[in-house]
Backbone as CSV, one residue per row, in Angstrom:
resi,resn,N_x,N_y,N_z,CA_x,CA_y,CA_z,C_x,C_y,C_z
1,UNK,10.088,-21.771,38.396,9.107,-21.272,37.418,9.716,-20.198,36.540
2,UNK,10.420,-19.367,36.939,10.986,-17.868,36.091,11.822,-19.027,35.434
3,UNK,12.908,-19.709,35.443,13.583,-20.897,34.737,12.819,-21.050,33.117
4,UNK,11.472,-21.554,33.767,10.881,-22.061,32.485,10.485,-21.016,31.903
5,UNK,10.356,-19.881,32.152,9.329,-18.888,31.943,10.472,-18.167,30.605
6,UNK,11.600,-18.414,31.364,12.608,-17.569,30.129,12.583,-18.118,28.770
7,UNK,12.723,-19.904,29.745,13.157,-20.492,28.464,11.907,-20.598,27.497
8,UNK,10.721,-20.286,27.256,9.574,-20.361,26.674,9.974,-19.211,25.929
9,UNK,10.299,-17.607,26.514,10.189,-17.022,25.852,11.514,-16.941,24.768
10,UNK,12.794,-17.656,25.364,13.748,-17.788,24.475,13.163,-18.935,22.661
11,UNK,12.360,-19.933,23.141,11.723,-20.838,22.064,10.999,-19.848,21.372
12,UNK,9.903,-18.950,22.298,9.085,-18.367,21.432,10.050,-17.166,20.504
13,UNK,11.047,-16.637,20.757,12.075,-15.998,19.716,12.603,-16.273,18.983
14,UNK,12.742,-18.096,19.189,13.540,-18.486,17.862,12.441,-18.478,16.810
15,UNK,11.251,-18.962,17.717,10.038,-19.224,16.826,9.630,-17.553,16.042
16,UNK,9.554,-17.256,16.274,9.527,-15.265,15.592,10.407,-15.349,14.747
17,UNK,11.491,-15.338,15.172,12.888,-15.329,14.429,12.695,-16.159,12.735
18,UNK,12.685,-17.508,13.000,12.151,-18.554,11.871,11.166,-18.032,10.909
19,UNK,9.867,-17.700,11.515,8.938,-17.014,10.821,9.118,-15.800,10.229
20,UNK,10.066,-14.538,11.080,10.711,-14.074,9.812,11.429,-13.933,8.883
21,UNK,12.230,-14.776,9.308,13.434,-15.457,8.091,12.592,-15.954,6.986
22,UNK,11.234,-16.719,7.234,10.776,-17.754,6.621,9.795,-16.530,5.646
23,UNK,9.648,-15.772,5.938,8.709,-14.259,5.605,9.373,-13.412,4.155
24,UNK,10.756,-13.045,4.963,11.622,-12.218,4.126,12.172,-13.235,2.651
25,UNK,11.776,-14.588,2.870,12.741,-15.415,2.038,11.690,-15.543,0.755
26,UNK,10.012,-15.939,1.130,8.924,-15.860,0.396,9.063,-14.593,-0.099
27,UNK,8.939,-13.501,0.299,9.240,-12.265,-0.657,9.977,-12.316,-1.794
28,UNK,11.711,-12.396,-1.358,12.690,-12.580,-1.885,12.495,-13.097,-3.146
29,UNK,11.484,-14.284,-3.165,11.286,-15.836,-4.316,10.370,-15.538,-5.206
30,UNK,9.487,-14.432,-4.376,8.059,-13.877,-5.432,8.385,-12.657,-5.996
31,UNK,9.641,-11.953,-5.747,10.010,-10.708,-6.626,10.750,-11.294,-7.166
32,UNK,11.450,-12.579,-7.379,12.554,-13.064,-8.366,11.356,-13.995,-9.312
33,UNK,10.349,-14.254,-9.053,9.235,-14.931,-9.549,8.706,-14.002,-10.741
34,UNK,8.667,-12.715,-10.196,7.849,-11.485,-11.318,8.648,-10.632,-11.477
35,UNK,9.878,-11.200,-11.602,10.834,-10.354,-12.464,10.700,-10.597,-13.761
36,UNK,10.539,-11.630,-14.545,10.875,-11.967,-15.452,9.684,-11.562,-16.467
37,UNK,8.682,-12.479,-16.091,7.620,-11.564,-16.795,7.091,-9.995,-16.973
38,UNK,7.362,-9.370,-15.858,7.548,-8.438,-16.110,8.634,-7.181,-17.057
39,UNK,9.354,-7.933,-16.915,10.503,-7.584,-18.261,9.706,-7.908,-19.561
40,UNK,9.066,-8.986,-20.263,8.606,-9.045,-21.559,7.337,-8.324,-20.903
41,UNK,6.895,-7.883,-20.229,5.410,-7.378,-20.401,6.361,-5.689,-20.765
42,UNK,7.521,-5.433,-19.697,8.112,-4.065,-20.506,8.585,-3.803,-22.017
43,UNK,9.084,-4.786,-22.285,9.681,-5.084,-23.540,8.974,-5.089,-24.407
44,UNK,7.384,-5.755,-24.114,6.305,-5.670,-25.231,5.676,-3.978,-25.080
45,UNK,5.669,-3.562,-24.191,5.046,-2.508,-24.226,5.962,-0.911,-24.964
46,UNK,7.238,-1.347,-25.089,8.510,-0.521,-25.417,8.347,-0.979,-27.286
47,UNK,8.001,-2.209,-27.363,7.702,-2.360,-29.361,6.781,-1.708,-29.080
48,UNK,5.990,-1.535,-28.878,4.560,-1.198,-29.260,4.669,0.102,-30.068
49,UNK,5.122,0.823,-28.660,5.125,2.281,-28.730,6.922,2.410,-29.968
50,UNK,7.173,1.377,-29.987,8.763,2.262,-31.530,7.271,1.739,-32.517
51,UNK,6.564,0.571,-32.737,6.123,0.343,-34.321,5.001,0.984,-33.874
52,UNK,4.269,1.851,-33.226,2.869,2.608,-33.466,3.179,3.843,-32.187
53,UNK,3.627,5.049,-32.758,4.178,5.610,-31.572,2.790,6.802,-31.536
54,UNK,2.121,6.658,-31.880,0.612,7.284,-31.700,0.203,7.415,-30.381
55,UNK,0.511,5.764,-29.972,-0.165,5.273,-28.306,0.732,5.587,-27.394
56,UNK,1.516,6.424,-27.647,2.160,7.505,-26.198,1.009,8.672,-26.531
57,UNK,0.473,8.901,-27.225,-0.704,9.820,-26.851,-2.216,9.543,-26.246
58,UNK,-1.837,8.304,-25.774,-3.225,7.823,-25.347,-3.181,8.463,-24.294
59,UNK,-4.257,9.041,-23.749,-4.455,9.530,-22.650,-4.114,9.330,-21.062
60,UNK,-3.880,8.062,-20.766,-3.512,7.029,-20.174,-2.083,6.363,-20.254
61,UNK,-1.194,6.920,-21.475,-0.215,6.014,-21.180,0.903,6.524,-20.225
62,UNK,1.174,7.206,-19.665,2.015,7.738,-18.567,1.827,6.759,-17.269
63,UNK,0.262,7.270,-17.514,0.388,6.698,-15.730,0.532,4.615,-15.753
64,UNK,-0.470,4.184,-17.149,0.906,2.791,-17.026,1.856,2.898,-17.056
65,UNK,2.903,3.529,-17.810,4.452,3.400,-17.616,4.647,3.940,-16.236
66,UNK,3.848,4.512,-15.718,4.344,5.043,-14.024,4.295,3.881,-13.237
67,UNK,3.021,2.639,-13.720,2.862,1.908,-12.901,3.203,0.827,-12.932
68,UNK,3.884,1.047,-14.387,5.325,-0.327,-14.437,6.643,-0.101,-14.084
69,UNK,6.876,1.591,-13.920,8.178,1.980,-13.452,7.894,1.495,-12.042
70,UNK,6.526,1.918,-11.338,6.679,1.498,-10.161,6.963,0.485,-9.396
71,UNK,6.022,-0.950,-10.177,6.373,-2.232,-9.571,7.763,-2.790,-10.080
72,UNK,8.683,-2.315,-10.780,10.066,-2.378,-10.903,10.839,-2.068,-9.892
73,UNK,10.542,-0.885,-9.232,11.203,-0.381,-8.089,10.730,-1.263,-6.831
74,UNK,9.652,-1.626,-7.065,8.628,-2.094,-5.647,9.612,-3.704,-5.808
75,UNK,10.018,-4.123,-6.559,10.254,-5.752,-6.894,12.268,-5.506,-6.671
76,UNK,12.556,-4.450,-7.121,14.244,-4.168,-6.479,13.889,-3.581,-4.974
77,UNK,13.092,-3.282,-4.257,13.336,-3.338,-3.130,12.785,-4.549,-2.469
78,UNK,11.904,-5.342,-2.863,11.918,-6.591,-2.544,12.755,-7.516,-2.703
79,UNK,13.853,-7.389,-3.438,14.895,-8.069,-3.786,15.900,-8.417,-2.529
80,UNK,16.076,-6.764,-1.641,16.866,-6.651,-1.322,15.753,-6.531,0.097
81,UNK,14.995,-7.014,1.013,13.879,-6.771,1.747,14.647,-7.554,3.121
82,UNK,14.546,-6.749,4.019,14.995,-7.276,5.490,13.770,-7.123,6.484
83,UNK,13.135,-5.638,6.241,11.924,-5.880,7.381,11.300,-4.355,6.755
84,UNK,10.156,-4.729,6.528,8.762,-3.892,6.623,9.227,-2.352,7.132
85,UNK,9.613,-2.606,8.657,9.822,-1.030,8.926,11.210,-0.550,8.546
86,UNK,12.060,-1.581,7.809,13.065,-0.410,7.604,12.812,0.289,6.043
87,UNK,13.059,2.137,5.923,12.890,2.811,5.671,13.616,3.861,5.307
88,UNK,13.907,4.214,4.162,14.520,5.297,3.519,14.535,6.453,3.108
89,UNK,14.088,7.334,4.204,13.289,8.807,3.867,14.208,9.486,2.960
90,UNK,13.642,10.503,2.095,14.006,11.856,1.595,13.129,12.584,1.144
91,UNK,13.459,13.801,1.320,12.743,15.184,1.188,11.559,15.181,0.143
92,UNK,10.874,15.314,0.135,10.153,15.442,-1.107,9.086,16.046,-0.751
93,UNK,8.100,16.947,-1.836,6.962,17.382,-2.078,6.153,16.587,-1.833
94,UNK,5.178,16.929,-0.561,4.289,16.217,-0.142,2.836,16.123,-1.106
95,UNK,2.589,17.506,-1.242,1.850,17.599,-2.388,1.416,16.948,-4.106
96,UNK,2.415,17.161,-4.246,2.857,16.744,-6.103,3.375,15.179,-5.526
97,UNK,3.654,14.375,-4.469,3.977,13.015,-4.348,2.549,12.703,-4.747
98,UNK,1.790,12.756,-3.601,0.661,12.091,-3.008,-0.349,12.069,-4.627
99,UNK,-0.226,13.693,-5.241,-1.521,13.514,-6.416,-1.240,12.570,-7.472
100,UNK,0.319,12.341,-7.889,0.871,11.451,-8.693,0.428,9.814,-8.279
101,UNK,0.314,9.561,-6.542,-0.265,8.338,-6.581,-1.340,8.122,-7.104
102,UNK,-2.273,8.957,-6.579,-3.968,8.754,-7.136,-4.185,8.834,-8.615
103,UNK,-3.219,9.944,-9.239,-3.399,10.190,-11.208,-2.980,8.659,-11.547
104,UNK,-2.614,7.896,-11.075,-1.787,6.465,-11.291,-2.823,5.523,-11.217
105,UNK,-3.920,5.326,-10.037,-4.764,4.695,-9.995,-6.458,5.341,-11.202
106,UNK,-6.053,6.918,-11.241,-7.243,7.182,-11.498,-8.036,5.871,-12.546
107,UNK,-7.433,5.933,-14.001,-7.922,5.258,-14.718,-8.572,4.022,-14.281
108,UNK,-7.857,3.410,-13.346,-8.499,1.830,-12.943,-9.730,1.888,-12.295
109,UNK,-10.056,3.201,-11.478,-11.265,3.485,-10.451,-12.306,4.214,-11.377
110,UNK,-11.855,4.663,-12.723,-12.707,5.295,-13.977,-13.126,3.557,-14.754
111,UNK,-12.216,3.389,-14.693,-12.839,1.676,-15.696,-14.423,1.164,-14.869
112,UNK,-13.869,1.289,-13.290,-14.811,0.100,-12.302,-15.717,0.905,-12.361
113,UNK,-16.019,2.785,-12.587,-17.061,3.353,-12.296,-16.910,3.455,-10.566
114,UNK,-15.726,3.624,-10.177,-16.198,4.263,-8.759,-15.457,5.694,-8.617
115,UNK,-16.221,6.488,-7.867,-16.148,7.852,-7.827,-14.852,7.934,-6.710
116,UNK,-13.818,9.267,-7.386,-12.556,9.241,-6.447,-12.433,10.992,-5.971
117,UNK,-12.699,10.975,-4.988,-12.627,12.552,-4.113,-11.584,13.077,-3.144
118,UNK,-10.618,13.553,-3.717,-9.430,13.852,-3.419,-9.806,15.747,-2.418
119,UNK,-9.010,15.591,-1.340,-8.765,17.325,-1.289,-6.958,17.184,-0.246
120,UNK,-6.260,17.244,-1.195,-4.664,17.331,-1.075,-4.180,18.942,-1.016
121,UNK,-4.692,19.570,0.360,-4.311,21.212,0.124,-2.393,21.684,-0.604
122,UNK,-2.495,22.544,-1.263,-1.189,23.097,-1.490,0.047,23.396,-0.659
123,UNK,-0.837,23.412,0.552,-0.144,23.971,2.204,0.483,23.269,2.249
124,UNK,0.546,22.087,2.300,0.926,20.561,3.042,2.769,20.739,3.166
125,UNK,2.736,20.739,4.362,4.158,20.616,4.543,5.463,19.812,3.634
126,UNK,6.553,20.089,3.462,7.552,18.880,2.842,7.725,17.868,3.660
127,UNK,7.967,16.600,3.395,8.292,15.257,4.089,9.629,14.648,4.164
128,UNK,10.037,14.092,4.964,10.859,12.799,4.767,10.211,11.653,4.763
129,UNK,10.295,10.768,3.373,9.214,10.200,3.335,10.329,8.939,2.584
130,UNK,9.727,7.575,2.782,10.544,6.709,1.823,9.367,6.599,0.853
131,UNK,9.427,7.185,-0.663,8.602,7.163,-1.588,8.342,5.815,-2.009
132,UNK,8.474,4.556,-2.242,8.673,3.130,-2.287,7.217,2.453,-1.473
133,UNK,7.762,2.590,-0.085,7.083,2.222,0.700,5.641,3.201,1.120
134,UNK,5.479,4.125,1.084,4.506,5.165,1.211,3.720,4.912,0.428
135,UNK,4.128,4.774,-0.799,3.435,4.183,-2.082,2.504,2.857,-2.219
136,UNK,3.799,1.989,-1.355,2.980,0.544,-1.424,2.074,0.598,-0.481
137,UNK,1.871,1.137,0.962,1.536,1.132,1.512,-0.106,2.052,1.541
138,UNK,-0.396,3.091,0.368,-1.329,3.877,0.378,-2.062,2.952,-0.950
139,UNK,-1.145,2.409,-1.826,-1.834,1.608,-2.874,-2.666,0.527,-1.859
140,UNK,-1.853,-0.271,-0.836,-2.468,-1.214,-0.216,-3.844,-1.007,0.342
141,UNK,-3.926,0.517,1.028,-5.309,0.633,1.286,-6.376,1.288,0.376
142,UNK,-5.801,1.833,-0.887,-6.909,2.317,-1.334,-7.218,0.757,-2.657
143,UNK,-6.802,0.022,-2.634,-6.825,-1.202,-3.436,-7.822,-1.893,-2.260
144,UNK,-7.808,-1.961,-1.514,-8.831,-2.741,-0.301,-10.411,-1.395,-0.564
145,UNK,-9.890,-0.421,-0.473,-10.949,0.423,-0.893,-12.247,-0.104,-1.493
146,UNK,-11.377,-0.338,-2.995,-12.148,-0.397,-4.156,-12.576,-1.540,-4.055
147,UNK,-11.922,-2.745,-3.720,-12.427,-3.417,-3.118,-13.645,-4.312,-2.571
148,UNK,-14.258,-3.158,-2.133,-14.661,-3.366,-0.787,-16.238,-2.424,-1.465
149,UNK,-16.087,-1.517,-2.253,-17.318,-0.797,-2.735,-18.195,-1.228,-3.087
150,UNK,-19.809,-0.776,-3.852,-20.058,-1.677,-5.038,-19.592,-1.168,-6.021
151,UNK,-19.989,-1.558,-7.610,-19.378,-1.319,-8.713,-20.655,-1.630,-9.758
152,UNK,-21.017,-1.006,-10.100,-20.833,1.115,-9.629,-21.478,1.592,-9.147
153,UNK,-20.964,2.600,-8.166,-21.563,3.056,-7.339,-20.537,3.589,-6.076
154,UNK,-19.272,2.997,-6.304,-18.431,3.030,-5.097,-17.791,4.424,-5.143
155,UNK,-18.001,4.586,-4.108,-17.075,6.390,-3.291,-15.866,6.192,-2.751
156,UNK,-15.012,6.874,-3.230,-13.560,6.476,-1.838,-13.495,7.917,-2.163
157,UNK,-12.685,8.575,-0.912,-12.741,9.901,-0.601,-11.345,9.584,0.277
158,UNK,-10.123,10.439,-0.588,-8.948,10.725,-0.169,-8.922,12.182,0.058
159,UNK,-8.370,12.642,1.782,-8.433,13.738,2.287,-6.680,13.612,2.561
160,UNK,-6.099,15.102,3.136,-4.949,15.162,3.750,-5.395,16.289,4.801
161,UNK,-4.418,16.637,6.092,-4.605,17.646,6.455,-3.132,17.630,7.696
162,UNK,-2.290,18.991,7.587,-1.551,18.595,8.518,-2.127,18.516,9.823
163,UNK,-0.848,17.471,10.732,-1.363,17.263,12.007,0.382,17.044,13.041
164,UNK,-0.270,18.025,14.030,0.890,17.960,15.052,2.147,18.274,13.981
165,UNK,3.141,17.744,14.031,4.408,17.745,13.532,4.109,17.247,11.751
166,UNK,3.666,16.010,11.674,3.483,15.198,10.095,1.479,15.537,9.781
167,UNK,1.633,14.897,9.086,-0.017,14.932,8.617,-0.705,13.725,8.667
168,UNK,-2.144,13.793,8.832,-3.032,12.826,8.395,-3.774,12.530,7.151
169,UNK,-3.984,11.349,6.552,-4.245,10.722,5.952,-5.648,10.245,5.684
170,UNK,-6.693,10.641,5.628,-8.066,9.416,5.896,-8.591,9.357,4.239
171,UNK,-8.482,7.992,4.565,-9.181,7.417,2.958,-10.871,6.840,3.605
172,UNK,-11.545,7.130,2.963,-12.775,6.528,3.443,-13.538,5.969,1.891
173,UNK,-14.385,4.943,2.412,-15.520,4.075,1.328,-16.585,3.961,1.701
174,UNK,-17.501,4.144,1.001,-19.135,3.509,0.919,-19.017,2.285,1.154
175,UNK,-18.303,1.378,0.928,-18.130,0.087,1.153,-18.951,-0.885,2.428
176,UNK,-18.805,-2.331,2.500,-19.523,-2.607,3.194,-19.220,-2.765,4.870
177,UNK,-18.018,-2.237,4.913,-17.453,-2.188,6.368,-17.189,-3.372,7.293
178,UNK,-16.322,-3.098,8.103,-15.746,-4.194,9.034,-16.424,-4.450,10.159
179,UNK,-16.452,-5.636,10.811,-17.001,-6.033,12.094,-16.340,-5.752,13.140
180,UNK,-16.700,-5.256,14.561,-15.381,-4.913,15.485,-14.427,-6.408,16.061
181,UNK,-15.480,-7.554,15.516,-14.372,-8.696,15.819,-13.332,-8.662,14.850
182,UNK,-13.512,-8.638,13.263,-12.371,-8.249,12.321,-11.202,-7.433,12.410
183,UNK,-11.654,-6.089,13.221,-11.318,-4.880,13.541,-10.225,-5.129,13.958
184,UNK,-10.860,-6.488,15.597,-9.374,-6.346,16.221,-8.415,-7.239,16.168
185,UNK,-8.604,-7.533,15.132,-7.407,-8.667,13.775,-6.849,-8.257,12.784
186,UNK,-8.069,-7.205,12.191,-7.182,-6.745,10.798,-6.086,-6.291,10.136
187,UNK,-4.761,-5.904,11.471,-4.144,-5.812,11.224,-2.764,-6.742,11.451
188,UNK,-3.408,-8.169,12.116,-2.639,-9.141,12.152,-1.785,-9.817,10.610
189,UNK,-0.781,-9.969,10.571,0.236,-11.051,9.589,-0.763,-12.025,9.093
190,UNK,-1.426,-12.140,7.866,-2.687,-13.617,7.597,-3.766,-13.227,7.561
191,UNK,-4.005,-12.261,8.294,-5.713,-11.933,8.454,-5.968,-11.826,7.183
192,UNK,-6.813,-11.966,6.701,-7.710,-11.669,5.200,-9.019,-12.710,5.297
193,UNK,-10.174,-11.680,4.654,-11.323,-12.117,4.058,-11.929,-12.772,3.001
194,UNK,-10.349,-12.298,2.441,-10.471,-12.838,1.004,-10.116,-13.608,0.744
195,UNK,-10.774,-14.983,-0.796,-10.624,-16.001,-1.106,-8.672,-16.034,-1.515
196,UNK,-8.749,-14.996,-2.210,-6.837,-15.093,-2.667,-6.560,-14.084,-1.862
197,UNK,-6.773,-13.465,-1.451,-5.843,-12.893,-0.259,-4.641,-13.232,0.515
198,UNK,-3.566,-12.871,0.644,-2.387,-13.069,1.482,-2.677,-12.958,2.773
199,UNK,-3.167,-12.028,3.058,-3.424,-11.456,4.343,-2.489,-10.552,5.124
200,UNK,-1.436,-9.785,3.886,0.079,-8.978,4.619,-0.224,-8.080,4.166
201,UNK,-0.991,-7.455,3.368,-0.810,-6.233,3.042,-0.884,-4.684,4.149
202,UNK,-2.488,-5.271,5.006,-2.196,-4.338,6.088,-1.503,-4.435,7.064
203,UNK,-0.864,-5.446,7.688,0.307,-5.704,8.440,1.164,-4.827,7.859
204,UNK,2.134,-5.035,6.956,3.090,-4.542,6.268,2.671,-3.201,6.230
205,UNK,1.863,-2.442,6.108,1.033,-1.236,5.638,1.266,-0.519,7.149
206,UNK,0.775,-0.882,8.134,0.852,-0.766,9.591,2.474,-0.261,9.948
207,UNK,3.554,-1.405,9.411,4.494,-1.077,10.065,5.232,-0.027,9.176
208,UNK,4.704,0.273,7.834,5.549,1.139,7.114,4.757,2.238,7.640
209,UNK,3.861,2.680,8.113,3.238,4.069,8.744,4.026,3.962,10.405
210,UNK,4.458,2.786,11.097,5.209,3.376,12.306,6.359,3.947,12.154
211,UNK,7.251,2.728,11.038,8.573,3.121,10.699,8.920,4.649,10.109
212,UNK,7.671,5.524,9.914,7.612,7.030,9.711,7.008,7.983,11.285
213,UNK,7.227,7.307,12.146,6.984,7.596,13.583,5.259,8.212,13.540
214,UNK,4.767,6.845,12.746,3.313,7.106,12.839,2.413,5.828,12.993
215,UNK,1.301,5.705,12.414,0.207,4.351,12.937,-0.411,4.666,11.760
216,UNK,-1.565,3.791,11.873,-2.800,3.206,11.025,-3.968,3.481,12.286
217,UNK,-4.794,3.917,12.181,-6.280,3.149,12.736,-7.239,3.242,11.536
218,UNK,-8.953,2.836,12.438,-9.820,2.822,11.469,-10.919,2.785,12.550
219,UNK,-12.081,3.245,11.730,-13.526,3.586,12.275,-14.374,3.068,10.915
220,UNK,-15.105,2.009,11.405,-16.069,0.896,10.453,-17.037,0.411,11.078
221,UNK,-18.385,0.289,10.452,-19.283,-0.623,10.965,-19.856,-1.520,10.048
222,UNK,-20.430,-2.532,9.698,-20.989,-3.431,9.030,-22.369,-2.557,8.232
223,UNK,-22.345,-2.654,6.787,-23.277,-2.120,5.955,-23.108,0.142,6.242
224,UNK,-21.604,0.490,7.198,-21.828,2.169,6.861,-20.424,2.409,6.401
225,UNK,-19.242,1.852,5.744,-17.958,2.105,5.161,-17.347,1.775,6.224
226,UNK,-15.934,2.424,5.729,-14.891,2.227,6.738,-13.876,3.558,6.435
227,UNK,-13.016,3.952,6.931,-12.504,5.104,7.136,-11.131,5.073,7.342
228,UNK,-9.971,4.538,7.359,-8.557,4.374,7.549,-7.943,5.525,7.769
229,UNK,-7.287,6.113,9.334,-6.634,6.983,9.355,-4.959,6.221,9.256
230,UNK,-4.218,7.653,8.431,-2.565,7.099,8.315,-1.996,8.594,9.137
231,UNK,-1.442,8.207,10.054,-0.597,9.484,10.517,0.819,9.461,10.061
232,UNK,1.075,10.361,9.710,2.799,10.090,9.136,3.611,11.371,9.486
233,UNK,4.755,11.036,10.833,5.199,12.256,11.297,6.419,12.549,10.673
């Protein structure tokens, strides 16, 4: 019996193995997929601003160019993508990181009419942080956020506060909240509710908060929000 028992778990490794080969390679094909367009969507947005250079004063145009500088970077590290938790810390201002994510989203959560409540104290310790992944990974949940609200009407409430050694994270929504059968899936590879949904974002999201010697949880009930803690040590 131990005989077979190995050899199952040797199949079930190749089988892991395959699936992430088969994982990292779909990435690979969908950042070489939105490379291209994304170059003429830069390129159009670079005429714009030489033949009407007015609209660098739009109020708003920073944080698009932030958020096309960003998925540039997000699509060269997908280029080059081996696994979720590996991770590239450096030093940085925990503070002035974190408000630059949210000034990035503000406008999109001002379009939908949902209300955004930030308290990011000054205190907040410095990090080793891989800015890339921290990024994708806080976009991932506050994009499920909004989500998830109504419109209009929706609350998301981004807090920080240090904790132990790193700090915590809790994003919370008015939203319509998770079931505890969902709960204890949601952070499976596929899971999703949604009609186009992938279902990787909180997977991936999960392991870029361990690969910072931290986690994900959450506290949700059906019709009272949901609450996402990120610990990041």
């Amino acid at each position: 019996m131990l005989i077979f028992f190995r050899g199952d778990n040797m199949c079930n490794d190749t089988t892991v193995s395959k699936l992430k080969n088969d994982f990292h390679y779909t990435l690979s094909k969908f950042s070489h997929e939105l490379r291209n367009p994304l170059t003429l969507i830069n390129s159009g947005l670079q005429m714009i601003a030489s033949a009407h250079p007015e609209v660098k004063e739009y109020e708003h145009w920073d944080d698009v160019m932030d958020n096309l500088d960003y998925v540039k970077e997000l699509l060269d590290e997908l280029s080059a993508f081996n696994n979720a938790g590996h991770v590239k810390r450096e030093n940085i201002d925990t503070c002035s990181y974190l408000r630059t994510i949210l000034s990035s989203i503000k406008p999109t959560l001002d379009y939908l009419e949902i209300t955004l409540e930030t308290d990011i104290p000054d205190s907040l310790p410095s990090m080793a942080l891989d800015r890339i992944r921290v990024r994708q990974m806080l976009l991932n949940l506050l994009k499920n956020a909004w989500e998830a609200v109504p419109i209009p009407g929706g609350k998301i409430s981004f807090s920080v506060i240090p904790e132990n050694s790193g700090i915590r994270i809790d994003i919370r929504d008015n939203g319509c909240g998770i079931s505890k059968e969902q709960q204890a899936t949601i952070f499976q590879p596929f899971f999703t509710t949604k009609e186009s949904g992938t279902g990787l974002g909180l997977a991936v999201s999960k392991q870029i908060a361990q690969a910072h010697s931290g986690d994900i949880t959450l506290e949700s009930a059906p019709g009272q929000g949901t609450v996402f803690h990120i610990f990041l040590g």
